[in-house]
C-alpha positions as CSV (number, residue, x, y, z in Angstrom):
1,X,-15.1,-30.0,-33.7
2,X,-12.1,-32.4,-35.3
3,X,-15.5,-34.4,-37.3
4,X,-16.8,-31.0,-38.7
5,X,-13.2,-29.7,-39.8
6,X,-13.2,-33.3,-41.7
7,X,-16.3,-32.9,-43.2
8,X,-15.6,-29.0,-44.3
9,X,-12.4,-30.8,-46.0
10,X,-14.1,-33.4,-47.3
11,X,-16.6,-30.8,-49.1
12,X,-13.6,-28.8,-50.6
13,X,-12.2,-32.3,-52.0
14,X,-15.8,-32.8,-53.7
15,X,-15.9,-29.1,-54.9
16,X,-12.5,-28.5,-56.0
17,X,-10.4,-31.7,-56.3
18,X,-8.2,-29.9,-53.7
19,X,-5.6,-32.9,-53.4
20,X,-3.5,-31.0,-50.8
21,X,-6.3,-30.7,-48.2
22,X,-5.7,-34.7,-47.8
23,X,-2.2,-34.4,-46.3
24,X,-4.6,-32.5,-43.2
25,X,-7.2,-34.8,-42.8
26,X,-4.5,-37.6,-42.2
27,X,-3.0,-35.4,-39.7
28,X,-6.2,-34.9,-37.8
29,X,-6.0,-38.3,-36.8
30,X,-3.6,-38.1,-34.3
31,X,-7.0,-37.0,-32.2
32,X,-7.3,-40.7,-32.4
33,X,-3.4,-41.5,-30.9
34,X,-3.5,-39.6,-27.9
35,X,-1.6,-36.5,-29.1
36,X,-4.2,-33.6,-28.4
37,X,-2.7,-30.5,-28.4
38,X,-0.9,-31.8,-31.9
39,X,-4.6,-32.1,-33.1
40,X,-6.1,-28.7,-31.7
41,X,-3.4,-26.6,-33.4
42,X,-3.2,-29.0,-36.7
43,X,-7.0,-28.2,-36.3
44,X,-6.7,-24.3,-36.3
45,X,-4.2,-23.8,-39.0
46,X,-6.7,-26.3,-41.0
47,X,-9.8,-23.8,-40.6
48,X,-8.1,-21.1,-41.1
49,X,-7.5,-22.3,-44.6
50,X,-10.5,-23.9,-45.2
51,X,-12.8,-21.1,-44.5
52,X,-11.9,-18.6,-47.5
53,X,-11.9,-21.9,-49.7
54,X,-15.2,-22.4,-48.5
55,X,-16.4,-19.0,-49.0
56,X,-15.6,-19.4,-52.4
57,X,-17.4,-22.6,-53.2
58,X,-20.6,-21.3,-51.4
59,X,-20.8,-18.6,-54.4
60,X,-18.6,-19.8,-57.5
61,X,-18.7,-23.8,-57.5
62,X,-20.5,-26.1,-59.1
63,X,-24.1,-26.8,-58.3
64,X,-25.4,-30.0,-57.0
65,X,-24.9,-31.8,-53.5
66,X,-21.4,-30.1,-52.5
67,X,-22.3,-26.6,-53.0
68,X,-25.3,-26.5,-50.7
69,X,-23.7,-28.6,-48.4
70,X,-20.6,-25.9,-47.9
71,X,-22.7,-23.1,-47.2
72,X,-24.4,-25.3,-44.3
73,X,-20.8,-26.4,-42.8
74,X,-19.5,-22.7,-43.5
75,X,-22.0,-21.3,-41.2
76,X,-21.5,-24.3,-38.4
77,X,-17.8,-23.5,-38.5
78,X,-17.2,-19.8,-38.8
79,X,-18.4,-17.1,-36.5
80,X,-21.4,-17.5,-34.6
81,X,-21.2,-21.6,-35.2
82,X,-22.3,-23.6,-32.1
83,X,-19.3,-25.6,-30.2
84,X,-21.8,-26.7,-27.2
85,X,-24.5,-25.7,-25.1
86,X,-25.5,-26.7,-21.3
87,X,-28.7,-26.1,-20.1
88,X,-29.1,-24.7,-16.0
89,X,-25.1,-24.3,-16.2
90,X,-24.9,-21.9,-13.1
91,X,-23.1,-18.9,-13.6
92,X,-19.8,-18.1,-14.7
93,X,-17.3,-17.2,-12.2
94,X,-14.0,-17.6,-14.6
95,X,-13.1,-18.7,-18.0
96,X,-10.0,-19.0,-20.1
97,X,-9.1,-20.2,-23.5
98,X,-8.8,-24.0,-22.7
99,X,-11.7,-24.2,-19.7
100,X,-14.5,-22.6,-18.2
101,X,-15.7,-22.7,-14.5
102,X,-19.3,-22.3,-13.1
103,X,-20.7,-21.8,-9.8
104,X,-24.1,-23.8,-9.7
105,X,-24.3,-24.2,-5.6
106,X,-23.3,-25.6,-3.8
107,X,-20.5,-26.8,-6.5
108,X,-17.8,-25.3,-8.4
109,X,-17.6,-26.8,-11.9
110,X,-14.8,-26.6,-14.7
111,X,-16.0,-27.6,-18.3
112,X,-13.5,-28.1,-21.6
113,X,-13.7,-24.6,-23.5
114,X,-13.8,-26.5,-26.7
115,X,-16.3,-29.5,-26.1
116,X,-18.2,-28.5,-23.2
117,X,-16.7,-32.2,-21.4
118,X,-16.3,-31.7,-17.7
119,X,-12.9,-32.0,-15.8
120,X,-13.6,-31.9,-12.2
121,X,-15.7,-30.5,-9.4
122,X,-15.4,-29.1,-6.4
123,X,-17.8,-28.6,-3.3
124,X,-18.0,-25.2,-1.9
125,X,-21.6,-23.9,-1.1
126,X,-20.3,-20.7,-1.6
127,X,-21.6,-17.5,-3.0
128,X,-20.5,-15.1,-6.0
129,X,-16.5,-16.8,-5.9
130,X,-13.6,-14.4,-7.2
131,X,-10.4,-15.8,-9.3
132,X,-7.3,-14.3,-10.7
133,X,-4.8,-16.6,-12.8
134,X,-4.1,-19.3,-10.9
135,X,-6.4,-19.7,-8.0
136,X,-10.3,-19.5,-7.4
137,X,-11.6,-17.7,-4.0
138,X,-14.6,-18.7,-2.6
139,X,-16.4,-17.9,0.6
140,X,-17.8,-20.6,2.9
141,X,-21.4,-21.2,4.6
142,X,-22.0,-21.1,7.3
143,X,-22.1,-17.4,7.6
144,X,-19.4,-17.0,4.7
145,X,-16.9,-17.5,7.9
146,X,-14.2,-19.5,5.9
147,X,-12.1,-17.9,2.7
148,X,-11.1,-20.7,0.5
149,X,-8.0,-20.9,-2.6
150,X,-8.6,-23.3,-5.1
151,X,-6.1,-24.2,-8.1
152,X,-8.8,-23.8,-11.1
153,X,-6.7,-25.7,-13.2
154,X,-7.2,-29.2,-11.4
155,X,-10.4,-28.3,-8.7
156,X,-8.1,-28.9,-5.7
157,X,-8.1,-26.9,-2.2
158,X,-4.6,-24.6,-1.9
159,X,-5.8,-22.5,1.3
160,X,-8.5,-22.0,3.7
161,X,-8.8,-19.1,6.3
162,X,-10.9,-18.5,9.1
163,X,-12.7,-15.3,8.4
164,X,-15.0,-13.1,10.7
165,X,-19.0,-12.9,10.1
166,X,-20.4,-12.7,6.5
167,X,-16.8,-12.1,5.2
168,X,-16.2,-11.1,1.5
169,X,-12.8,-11.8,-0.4
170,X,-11.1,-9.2,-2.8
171,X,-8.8,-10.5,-5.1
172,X,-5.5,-8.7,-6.9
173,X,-2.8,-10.5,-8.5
174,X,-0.8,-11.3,-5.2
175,X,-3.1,-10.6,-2.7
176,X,-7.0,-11.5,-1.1
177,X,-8.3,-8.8,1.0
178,X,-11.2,-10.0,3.2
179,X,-13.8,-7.5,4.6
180,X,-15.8,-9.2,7.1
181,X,-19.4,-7.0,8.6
182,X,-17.7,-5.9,11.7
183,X,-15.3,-3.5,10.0
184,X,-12.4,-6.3,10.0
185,X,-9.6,-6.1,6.9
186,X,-7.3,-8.8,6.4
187,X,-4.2,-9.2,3.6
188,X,-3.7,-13.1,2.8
189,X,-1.7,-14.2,0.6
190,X,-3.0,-14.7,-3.3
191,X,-1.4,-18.2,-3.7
192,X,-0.3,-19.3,-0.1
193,X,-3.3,-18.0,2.4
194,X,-0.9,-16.7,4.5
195,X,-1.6,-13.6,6.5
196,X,-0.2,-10.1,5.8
197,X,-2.0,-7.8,7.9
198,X,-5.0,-7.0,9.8
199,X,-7.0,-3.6,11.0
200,X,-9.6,-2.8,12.3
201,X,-12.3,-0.4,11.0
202,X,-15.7,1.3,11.7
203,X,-18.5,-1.2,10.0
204,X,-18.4,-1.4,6.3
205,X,-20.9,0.6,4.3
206,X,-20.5,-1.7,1.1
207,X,-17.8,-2.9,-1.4
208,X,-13.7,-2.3,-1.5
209,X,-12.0,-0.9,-4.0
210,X,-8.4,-1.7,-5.3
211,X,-6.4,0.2,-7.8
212,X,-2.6,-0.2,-7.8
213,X,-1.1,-0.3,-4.4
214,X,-4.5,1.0,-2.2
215,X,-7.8,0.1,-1.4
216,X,-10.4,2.3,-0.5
217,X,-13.3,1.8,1.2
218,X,-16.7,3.0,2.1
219,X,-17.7,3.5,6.4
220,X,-20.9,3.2,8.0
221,X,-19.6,6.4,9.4
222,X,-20.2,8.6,6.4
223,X,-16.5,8.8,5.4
224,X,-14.4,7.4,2.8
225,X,-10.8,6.1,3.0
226,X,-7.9,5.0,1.5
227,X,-5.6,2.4,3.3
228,X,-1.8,1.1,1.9
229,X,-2.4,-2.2,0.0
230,X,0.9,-3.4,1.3
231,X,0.7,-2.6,4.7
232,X,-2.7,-1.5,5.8
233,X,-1.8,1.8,6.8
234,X,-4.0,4.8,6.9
235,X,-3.2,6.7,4.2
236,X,-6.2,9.8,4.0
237,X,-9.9,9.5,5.4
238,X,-12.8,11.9,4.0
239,X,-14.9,14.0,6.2
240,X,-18.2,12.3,7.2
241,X,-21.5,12.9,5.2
242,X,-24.3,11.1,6.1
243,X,-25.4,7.7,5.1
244,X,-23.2,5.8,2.0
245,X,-25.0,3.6,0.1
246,X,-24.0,0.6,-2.1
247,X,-21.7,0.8,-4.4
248,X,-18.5,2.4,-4.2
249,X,-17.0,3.4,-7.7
250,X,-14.1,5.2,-9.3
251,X,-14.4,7.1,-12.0
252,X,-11.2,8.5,-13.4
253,X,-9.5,10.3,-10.6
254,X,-12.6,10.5,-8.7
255,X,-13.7,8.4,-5.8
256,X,-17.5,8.2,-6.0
257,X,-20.3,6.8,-3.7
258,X,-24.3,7.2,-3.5
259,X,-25.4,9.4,-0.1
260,X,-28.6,10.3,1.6
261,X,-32.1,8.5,1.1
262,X,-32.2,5.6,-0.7
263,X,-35.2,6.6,-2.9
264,X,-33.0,10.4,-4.1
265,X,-30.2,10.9,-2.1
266,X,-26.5,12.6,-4.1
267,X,-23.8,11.6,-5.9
268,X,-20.4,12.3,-3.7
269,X,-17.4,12.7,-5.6
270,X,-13.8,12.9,-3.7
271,X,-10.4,13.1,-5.1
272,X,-8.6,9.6,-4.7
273,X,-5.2,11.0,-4.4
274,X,-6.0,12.8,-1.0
275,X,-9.6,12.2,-0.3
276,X,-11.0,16.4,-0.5
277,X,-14.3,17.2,-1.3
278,X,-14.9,17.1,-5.0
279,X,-18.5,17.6,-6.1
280,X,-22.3,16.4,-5.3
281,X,-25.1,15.9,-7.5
282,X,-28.6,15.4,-6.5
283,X,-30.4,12.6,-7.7
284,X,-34.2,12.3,-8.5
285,X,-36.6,9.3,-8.1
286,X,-35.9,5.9,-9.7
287,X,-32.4,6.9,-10.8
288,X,-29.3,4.5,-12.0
289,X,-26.0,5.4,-11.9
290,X,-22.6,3.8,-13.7
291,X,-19.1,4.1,-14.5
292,X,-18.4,3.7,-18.1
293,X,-14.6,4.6,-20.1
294,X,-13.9,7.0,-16.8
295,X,-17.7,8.6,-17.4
296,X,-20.8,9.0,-14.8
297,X,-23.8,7.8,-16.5
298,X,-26.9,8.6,-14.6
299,X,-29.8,6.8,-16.3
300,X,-33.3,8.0,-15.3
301,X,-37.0,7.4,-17.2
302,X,-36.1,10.4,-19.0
303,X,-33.3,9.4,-20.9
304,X,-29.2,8.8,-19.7
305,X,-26.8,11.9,-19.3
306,X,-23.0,11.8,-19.2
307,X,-20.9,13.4,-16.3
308,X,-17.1,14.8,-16.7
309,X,-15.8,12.9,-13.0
310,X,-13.7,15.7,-12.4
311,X,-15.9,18.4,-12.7
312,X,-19.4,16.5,-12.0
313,X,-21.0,18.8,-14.8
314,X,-22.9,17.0,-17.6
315,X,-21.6,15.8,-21.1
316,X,-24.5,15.4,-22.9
317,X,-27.5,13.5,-22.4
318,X,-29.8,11.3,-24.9
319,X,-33.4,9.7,-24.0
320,X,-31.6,5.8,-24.2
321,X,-34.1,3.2,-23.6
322,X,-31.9,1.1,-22.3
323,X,-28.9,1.5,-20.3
324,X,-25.6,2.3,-22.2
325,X,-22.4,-0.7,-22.0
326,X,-19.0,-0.2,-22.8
327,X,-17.9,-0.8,-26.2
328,X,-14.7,-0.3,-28.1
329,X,-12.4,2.5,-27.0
330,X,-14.3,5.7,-26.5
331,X,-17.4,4.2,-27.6
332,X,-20.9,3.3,-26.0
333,X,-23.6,0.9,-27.3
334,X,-26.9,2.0,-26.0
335,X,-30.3,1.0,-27.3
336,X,-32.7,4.2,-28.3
337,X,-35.6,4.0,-30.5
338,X,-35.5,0.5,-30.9
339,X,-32.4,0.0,-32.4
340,X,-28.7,0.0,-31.7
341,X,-26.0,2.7,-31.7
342,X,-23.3,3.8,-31.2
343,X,-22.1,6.9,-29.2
344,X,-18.7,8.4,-28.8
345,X,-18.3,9.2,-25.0
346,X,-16.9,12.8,-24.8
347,X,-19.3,14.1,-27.3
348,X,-22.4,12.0,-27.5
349,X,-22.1,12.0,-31.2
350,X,-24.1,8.9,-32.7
351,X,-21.3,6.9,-34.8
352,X,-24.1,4.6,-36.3
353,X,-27.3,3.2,-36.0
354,X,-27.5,-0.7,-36.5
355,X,-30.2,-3.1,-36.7
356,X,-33.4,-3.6,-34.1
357,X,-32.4,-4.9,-30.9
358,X,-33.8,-4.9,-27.3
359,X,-30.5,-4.9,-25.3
360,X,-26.8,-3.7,-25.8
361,X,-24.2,-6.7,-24.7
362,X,-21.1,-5.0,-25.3
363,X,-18.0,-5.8,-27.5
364,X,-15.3,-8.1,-27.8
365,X,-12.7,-8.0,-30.4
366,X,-13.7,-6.0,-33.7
367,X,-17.4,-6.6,-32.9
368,X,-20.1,-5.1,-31.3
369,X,-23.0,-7.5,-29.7
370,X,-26.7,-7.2,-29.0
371,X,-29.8,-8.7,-28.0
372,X,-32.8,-9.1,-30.2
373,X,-35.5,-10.9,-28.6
374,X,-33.5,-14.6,-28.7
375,X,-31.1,-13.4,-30.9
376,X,-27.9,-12.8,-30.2
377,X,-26.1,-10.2,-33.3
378,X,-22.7,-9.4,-34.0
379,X,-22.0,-6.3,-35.6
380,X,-19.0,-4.8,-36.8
381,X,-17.6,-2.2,-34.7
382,X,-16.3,0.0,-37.2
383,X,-20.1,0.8,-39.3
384,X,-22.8,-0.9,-37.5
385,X,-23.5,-3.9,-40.1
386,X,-24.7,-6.7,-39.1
387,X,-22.7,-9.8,-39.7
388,X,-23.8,-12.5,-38.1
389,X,-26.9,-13.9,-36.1
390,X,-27.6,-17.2,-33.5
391,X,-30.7,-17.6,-32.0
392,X,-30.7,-18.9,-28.5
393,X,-33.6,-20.3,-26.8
394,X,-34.1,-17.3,-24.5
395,X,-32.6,-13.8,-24.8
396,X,-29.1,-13.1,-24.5
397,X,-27.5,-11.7,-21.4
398,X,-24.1,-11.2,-21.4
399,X,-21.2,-12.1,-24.2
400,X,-17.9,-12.7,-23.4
401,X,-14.9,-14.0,-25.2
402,X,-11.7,-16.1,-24.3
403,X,-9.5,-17.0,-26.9
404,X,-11.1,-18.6,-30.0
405,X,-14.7,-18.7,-28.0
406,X,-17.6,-16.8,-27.4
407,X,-19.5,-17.5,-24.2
408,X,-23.0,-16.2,-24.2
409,X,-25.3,-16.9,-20.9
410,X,-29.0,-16.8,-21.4
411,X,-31.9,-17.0,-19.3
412,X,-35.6,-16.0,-18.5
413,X,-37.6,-17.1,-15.9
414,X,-41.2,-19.2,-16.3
415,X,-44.0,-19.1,-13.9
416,X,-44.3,-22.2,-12.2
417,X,-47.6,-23.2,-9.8
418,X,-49.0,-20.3,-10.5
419,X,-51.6,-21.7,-8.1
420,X,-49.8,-21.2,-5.1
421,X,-48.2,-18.3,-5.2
422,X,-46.8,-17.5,-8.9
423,X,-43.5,-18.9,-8.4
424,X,-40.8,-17.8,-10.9
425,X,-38.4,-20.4,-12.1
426,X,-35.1,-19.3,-13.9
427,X,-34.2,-21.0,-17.0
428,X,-30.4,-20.6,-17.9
429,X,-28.6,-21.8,-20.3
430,X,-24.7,-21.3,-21.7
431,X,-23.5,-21.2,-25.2
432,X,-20.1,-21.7,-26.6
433,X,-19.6,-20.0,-29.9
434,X,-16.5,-20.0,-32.2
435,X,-15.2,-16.5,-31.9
436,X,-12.8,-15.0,-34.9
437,X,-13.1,-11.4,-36.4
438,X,-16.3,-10.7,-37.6
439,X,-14.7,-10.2,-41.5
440,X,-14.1,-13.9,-41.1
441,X,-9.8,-13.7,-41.1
């Protein structure tokens, strides 16, 4: 990155004479001495100049070599520009301005933000690891019996506990909760490992959830309940009501979980400050359900329709071919009719339409993402206009940004020995984008 802001400097010398740009490029050498974070923030106040003098020479300077040349290192540098890409990364379990960890089992692995150069790994042949700032969980085979705390910063062990059978780890910001398959809870420590509490429940019908100072949780039993996070205490527990299936959601001041047979089955809404009956809603054949901005989408092959969680009566609904994703603040990106809109969540109301695309990713900043094939687009939130495209070598997944960088994971899968068996191989690969505002400032 330090070689391209030199040569986006060197262009504006050739284009404008632009003496004072020299004073920077001097400055960036200090790369060379040792003294990086002197070099990352010379580097940033650099391009943040540069990049409106650049704009200008792509359209008013002089023709010849330099002009050309700008508009190539403009569009390397600005928004979308590639900073580096790994091929069969592994996913991404946690990421932060200056680095970037991935699970690819049985290793944990933490990569440079910036350049993509790894600083350390760690051996954990663990499965879907948590993190809040400052420490990594991870579960341990065999069986997922042992909890480990890892400092993400330097890949070191801080903790390990001895959990019970197929045990899963919840993370808040001072505390691990760890569910094991015999109904067993268990408050450690965030930081230290040490142990707060422990209980003793009826077998877990899926997933915690935290919020604040409880956790609630879903029984084989039929009932929901909510426990003190603090002390483990009981605190209310829902009548039973048959079967609960995977997962366990909140939606607003509603407590919500999937009942009955797996192929129809309800939608149960309770209240989460005392657990009473809220609502039910039957569900037909091949239906999706999901919480989006404190709404219950239910998406279906007829189209998606929007539930009030307190009430359980529907919003509006719209035939989206493809499932809606949170965008800005009381927004939606969804996918209908081949292109992608937006939709304001109370009302339904279409905001915009934007270009073709196959799948909405979400937003981050002012800008709204999508998938197009192998494309990944950036729009701007505000109107829908496309600003910016990068094609990756298989479609786009998810987008998410840290800081001054744009992760995007791709992947698709390739039939291998089709011969014995048509064996699908997953091909993934990670991208790291420069991220500012889509208007370029």
């Amino acid at each position: 990155m330090i070689n391209t802001c030199i040569a986006l400097l060197m262009t504006l010398l050739s284009v404008y004479q632009a003496k004072d740009f020299e004073g920077w490029i001097r400055l960036l050498g200090a790369e060379e001495l040792g003294k990086r974070d002197e070099a990352e923030s010379l580097l940033r106040k650099c391009l943040d100049r540069a990049l409106p003098e650049l704009r200008r020479a792509t359209k008013d300077g002089p023709d010849g070599e330099a002009r050309p040349r700008a508009a190539r290192l403009l569009q390397e540098a600005s928004a979308g520009g590639l900073l580096w890409m790994k091929e069969e990364p592994g996913e991404v379990v946690w990421a932060a301005e200056r680095y970037i960890i991935l699970w690819a089992g049985p290793y944990l692995r933490a990569f440079d933000s910036q350049r993509g150069i790894q600083r350390w790994s760690f051996e954990v042949d663990s499965h879907n690891p948590d993190w809040r700032e400052g420490v990594a969980v991870a579960r341990m085979k065999p069986q997922f019996e042992k909890i480990r705390g890892i400092d993400p910063t330097e890949g070191k062990l801080i903790w390990e506990f001895d959990a019970g059978h197929w045990a899963v780890p919840y993370l808040t910001n001072e505390r691990v909760i760890v569910s094991d398959r015999s109904g067993g809870l268990t408050c450690l420590g965030l930081t230290t490992g040490k142990r707060h509490w422990s209980r003793k429940e009826t077998s877990m019908a899926g997933n915690l959830i935290i919020r604040s100072d409880r956790l609630y949780a879903a029984l084989e039993d039929g009932r929901l309940v909510a426990r003190d996070l603090a002390l483990g205490s009981p605190i209310w527990e829902s009548s039973p009501s048959g079967p609960i299936r995977f997962p366990l959601s909140m939606a607003g001041p509603m407590l919500v979980a999937r009942t009955g047979d797996l192929d129809f089955g309800s939608l149960r809404a309770v209240w989460v400050d005392n657990g009473q009956n809220g609502w039910t809603i039957r569900l037909g054949a091949s239906t999706q359900w999901s919480v989006s901005h404190d709404l219950i989408l239910i998406t279906s092959p007829q189209g998606t329709r929007a539930v009030d969680p307190k009430n359980g009566k529907d919003l509006w609904s719209k035939p989206l071919t493809a499932s809606a994703v949170e965008g800005p603040p009381g927004v939606l990106t969804a996918v209908q009719k081949g292109r992608v809109r937006a939709i304001e969540t109370r009302s339904g109301r279409e905001l915009w339409a934007g270009p073709d695309a196959d799948t909405p990713l979400g937003s981050a900043g002012n800008a709204t993402f999508a998938g197009a094939g192998r494309n990944l687009i950036a729009l701007k939130s505000g109107d829908g206009v496309e600003v910016w495209r990068f094609e990756c070598r298989s479609a786009p997944r998810s987008v998410k940004r840290f800081g001054n960088v744009l992760f995007v994971e791709t992947w698709d899968w390739e039939q291998v020995s089709p011969v014995e068996g048509h064996v699908s191989k997953v091909n993934r690969c990670l991208y790291a984008l420069r991220a500012v505002s889509v208007d370029g400032k």
